[in-house]
Backbone atoms as SQL, in Angstrom:
CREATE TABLE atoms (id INTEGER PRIMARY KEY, chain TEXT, resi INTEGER, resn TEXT, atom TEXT, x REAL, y REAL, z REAL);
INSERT INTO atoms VALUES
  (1, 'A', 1, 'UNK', 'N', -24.642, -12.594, -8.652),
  (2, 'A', 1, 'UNK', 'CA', -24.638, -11.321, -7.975),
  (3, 'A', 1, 'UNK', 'C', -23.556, -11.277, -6.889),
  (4, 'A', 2, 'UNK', 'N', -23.467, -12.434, -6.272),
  (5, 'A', 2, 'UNK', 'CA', -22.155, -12.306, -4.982),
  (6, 'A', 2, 'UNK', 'C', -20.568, -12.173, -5.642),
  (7, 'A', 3, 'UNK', 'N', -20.857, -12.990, -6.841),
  (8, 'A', 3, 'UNK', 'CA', -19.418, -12.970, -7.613),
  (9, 'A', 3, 'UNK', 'C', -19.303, -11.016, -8.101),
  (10, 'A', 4, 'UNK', 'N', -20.288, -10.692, -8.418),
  (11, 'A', 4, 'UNK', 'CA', -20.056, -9.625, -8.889),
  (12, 'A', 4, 'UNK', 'C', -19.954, -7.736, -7.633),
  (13, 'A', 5, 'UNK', 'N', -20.317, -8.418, -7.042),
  (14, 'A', 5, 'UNK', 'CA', -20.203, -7.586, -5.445),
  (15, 'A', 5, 'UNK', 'C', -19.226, -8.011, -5.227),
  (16, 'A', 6, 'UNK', 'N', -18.090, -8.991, -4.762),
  (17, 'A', 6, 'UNK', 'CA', -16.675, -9.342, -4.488),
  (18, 'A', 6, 'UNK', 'C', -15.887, -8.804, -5.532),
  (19, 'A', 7, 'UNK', 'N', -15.937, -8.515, -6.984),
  (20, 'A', 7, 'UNK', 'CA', -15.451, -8.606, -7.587),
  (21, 'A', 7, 'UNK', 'C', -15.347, -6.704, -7.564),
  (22, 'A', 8, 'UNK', 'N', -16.669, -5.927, -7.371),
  (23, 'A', 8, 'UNK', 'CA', -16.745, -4.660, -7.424),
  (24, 'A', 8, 'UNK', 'C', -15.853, -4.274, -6.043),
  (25, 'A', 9, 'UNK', 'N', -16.112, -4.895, -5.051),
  (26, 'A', 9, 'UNK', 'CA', -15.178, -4.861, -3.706),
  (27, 'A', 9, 'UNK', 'C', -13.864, -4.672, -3.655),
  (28, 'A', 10, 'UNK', 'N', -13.319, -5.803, -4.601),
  (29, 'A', 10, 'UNK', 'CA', -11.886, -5.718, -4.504),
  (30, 'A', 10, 'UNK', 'C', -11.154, -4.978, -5.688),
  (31, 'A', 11, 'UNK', 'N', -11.995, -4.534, -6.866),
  (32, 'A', 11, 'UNK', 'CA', -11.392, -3.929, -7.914),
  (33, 'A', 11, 'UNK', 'C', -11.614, -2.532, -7.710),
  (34, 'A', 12, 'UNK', 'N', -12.163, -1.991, -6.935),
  (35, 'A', 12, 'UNK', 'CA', -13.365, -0.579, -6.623),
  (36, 'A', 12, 'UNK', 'C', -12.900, -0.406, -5.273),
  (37, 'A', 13, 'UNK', 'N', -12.391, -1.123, -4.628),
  (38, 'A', 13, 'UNK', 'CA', -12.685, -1.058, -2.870),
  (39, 'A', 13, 'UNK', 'C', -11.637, 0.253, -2.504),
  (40, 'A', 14, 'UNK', 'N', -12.226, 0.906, -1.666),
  (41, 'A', 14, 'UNK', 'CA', -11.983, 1.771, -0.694),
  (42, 'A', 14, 'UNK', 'C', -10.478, 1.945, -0.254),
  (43, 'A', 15, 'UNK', 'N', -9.279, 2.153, -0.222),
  (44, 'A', 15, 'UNK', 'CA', -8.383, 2.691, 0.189),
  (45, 'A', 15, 'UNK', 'C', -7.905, 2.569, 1.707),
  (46, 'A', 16, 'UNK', 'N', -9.048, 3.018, 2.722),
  (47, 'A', 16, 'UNK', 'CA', -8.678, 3.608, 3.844),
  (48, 'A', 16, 'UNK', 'C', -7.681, 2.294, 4.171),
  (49, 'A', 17, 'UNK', 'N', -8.022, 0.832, 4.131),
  (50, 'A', 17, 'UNK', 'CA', -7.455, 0.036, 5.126),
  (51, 'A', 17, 'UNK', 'C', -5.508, 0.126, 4.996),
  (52, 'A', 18, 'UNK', 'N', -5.440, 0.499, 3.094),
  (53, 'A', 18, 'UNK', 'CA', -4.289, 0.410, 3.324),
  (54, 'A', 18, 'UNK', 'C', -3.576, 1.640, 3.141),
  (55, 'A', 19, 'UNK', 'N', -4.516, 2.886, 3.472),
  (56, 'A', 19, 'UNK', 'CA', -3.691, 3.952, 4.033),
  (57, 'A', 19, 'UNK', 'C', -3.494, 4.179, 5.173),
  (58, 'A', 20, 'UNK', 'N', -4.362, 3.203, 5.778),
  (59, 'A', 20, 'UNK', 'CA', -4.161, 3.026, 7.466),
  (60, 'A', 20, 'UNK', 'C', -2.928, 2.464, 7.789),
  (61, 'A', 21, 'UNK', 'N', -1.889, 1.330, 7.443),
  (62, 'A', 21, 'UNK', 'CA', -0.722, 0.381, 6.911),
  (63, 'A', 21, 'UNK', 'C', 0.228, 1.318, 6.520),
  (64, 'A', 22, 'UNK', 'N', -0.268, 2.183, 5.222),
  (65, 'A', 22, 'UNK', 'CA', 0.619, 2.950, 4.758),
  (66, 'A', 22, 'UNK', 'C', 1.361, 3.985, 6.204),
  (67, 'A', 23, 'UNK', 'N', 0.129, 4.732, 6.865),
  (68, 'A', 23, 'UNK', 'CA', 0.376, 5.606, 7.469),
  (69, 'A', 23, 'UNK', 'C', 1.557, 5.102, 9.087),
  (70, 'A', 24, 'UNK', 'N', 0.938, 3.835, 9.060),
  (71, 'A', 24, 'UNK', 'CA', 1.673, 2.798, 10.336),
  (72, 'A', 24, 'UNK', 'C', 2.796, 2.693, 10.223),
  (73, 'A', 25, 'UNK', 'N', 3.419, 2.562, 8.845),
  (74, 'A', 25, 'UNK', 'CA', 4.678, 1.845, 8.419),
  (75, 'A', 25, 'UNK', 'C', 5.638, 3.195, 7.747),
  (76, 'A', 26, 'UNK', 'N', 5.240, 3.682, 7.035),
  (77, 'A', 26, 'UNK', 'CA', 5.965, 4.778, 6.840),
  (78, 'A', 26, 'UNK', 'C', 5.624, 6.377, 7.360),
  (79, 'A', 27, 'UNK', 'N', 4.669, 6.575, 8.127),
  (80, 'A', 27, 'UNK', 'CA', 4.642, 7.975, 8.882),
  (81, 'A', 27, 'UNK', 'C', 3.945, 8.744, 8.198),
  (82, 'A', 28, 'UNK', 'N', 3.015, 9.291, 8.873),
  (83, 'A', 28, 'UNK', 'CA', 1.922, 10.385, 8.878),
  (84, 'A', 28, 'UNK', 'C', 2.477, 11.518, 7.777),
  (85, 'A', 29, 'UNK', 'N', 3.971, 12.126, 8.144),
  (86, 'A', 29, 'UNK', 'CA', 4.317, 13.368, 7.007),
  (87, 'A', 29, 'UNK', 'C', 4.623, 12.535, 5.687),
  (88, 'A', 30, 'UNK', 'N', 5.344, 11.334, 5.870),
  (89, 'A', 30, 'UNK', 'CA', 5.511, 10.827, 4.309),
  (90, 'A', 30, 'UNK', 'C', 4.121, 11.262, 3.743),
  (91, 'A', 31, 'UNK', 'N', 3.169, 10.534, 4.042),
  (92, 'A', 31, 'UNK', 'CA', 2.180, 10.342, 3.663),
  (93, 'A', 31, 'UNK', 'C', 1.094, 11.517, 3.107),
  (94, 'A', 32, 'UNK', 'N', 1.389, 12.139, 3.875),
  (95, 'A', 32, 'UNK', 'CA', 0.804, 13.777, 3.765),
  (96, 'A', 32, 'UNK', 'C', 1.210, 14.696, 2.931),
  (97, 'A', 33, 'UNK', 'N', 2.991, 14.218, 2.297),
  (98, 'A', 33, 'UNK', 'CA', 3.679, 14.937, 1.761),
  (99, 'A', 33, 'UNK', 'C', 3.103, 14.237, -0.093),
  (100, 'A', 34, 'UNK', 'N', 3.173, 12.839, 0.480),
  (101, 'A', 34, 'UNK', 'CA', 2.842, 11.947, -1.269),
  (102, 'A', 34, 'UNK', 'C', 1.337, 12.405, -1.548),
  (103, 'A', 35, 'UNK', 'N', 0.366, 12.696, -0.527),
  (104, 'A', 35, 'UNK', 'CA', -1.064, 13.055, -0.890),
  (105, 'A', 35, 'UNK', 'C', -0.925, 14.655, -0.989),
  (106, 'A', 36, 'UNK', 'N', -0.103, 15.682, -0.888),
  (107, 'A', 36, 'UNK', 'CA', -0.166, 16.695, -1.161),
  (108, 'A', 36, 'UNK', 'C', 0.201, 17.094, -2.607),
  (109, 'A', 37, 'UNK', 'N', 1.201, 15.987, -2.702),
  (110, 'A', 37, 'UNK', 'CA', 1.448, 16.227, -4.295),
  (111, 'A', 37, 'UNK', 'C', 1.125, 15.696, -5.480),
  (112, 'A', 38, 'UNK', 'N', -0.240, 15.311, -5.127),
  (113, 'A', 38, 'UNK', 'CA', -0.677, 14.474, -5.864),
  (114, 'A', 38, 'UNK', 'C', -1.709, 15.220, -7.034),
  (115, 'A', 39, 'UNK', 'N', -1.594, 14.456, -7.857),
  (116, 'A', 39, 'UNK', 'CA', -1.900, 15.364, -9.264),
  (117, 'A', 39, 'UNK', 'C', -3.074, 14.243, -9.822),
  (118, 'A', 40, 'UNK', 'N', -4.222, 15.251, -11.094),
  (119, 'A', 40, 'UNK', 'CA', -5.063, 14.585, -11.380),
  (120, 'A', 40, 'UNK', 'C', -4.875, 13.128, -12.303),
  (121, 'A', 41, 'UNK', 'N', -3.554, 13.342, -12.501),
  (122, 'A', 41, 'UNK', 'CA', -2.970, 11.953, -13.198),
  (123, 'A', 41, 'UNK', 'C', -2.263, 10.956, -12.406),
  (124, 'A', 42, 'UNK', 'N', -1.473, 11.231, -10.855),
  (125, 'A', 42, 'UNK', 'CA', -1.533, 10.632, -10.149),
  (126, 'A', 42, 'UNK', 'C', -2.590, 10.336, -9.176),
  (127, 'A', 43, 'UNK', 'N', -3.868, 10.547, -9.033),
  (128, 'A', 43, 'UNK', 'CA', -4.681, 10.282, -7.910),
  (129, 'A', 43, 'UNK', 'C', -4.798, 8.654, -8.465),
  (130, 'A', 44, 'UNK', 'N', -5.070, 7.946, -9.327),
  (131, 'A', 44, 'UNK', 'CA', -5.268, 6.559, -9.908),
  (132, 'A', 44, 'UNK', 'C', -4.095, 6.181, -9.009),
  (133, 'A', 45, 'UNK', 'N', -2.844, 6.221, -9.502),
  (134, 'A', 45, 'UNK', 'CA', -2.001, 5.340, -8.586),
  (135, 'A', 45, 'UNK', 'C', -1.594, 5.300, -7.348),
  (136, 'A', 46, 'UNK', 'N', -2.416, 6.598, -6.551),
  (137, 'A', 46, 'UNK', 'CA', -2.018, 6.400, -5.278),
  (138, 'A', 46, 'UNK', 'C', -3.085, 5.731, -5.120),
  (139, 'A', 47, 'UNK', 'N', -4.216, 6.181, -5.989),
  (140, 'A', 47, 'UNK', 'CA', -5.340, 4.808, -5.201),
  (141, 'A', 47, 'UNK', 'C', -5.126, 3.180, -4.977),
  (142, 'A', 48, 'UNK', 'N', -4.460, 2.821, -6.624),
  (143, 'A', 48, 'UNK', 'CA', -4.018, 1.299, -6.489),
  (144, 'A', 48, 'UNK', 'C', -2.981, 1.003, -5.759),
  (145, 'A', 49, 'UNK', 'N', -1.803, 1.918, -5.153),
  (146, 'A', 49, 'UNK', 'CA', -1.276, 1.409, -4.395),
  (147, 'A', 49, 'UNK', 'C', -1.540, 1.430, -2.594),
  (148, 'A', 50, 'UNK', 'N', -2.441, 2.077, -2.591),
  (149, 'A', 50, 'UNK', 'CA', -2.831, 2.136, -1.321),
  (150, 'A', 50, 'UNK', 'C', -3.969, 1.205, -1.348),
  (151, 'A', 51, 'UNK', 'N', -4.737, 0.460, -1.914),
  (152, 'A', 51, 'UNK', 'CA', -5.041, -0.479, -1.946),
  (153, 'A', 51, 'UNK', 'C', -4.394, -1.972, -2.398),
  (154, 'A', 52, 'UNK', 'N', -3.964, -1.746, -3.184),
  (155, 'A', 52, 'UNK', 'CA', -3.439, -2.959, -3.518),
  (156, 'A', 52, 'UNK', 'C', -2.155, -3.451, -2.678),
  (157, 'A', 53, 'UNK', 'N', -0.961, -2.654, -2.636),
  (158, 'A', 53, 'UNK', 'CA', 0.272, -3.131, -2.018),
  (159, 'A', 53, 'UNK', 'C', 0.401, -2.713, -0.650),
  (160, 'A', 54, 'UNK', 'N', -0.408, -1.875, 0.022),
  (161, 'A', 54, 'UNK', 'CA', -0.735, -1.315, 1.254),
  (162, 'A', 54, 'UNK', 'C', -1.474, -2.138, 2.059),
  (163, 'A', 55, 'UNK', 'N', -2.999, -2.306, 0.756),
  (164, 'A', 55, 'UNK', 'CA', -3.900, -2.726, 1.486),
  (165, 'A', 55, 'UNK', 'C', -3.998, -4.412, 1.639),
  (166, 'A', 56, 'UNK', 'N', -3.535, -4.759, 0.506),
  (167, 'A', 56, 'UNK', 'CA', -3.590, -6.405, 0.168),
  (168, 'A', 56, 'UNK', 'C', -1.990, -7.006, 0.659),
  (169, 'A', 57, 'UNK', 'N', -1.114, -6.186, -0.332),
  (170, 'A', 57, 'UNK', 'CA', -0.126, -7.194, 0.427),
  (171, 'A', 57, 'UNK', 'C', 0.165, -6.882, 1.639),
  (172, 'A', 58, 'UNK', 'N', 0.099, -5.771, 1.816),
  (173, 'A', 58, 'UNK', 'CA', 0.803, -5.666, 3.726),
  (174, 'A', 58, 'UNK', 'C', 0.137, -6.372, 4.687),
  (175, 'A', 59, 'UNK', 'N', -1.158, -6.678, 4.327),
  (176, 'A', 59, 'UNK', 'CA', -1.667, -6.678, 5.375),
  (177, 'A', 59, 'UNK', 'C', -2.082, -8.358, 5.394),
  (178, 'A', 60, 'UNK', 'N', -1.791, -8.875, 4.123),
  (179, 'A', 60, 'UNK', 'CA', -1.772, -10.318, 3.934),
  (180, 'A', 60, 'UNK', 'C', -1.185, -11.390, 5.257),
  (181, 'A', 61, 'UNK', 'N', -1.541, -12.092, 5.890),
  (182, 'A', 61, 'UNK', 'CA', -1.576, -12.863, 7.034),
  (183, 'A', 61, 'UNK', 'C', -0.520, -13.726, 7.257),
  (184, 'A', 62, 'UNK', 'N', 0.097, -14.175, 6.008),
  (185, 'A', 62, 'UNK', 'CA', 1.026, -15.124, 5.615),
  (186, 'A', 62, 'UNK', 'C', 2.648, -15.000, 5.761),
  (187, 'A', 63, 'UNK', 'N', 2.813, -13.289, 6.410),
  (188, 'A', 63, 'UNK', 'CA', 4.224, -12.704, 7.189),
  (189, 'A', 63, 'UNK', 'C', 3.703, -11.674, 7.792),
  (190, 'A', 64, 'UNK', 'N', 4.184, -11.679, 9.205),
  (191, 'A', 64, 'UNK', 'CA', 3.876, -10.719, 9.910),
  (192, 'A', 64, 'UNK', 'C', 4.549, -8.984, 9.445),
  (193, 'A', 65, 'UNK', 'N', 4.680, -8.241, 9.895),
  (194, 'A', 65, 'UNK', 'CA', 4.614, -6.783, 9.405),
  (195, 'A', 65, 'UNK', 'C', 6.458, -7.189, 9.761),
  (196, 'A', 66, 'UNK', 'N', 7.145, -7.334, 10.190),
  (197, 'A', 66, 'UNK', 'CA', 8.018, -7.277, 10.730),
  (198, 'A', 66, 'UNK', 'C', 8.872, -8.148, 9.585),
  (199, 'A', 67, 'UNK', 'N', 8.524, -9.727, 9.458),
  (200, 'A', 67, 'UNK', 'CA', 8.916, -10.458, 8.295),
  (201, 'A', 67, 'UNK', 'C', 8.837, -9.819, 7.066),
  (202, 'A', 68, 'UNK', 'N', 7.386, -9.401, 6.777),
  (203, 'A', 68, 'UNK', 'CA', 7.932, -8.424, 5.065),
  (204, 'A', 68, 'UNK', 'C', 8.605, -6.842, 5.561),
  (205, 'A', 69, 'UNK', 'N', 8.692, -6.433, 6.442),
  (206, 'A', 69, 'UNK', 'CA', 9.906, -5.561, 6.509),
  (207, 'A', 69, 'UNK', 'C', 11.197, -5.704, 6.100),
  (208, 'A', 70, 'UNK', 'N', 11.405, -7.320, 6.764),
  (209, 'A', 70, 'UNK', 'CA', 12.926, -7.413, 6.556),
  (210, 'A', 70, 'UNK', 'C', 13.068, -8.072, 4.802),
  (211, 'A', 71, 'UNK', 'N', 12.228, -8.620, 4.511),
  (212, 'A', 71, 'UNK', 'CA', 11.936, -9.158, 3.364),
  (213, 'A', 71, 'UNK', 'C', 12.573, -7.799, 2.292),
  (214, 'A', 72, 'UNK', 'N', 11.527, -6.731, 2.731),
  (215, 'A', 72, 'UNK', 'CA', 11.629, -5.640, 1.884),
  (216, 'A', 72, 'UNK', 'C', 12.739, -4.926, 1.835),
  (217, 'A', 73, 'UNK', 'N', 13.447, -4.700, 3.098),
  (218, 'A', 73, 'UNK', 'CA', 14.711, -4.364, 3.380),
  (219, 'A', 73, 'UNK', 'C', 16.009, -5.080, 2.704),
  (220, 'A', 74, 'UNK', 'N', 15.887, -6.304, 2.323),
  (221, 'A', 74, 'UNK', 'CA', 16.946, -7.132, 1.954),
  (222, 'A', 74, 'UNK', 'C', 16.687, -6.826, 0.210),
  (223, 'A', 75, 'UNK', 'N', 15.317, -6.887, -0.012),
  (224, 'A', 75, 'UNK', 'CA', 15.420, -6.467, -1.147),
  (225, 'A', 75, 'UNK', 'C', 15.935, -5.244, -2.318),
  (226, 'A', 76, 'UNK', 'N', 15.852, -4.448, -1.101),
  (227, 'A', 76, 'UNK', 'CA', 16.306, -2.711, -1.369),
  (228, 'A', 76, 'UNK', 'C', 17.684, -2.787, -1.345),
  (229, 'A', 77, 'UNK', 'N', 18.273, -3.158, -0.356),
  (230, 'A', 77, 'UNK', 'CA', 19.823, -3.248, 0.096),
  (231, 'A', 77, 'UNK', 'C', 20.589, -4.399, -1.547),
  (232, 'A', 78, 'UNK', 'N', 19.831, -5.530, -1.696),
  (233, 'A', 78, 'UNK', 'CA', 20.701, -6.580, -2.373),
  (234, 'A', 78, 'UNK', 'C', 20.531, -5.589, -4.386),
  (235, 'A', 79, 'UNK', 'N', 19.624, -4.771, -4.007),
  (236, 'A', 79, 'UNK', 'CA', 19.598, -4.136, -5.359),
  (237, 'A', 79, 'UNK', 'C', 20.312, -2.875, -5.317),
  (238, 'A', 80, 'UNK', 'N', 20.934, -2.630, -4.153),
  (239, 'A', 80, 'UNK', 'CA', 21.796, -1.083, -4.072),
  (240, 'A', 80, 'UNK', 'C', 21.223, 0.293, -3.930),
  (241, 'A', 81, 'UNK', 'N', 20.115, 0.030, -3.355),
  (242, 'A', 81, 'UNK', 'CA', 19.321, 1.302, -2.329),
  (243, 'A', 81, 'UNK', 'C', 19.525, 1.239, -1.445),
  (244, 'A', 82, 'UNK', 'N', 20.548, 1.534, -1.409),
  (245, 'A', 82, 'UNK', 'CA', 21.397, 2.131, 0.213),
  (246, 'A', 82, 'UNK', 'C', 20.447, 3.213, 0.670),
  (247, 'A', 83, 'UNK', 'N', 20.097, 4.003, 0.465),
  (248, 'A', 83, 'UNK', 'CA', 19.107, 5.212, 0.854),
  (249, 'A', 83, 'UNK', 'C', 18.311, 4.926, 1.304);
């Protein structure tokens, strides 16, 4: 039963923490603008990514917010998203 409550937790779990991250790191109108346009075929992937890469990796302990910034930044730049 505990395996299966962890397992409903993290496959099922709730959003807010990493729209809280989301909203920290890229700004309240981004955010407002990607949830306004969100469609019944996108609501799934804003869910998994606001949990999953919002909620799990950002907030993962192992680089501070600042380290996977630049992480992420070098990555964008060395692939030619200048933008």
């Amino acid at each position: 039963e505990a395996v299966l409550t962890a397992l409903r937790a993290h496959l099922g779990g709730h959003a807010g923490r990493g729209t809280a991250v989301r909203r920290e790191v890229l700004g309240d109108a981004h955010v407002d603008r990607a949830q306004a346009r969100q469609t019944p075929f996108t609501a799934r992937f804003q869910d998994f990514i606001s949990r999953y890469a919002w909620g799990e990796i950002w907030t993962d302990p192992t680089l501070t917010r600042r380290e996977r910034s630049l992480v992420t930044l070098t990555a964008l730049v060395a692939r030619g998203h200048h933008d």
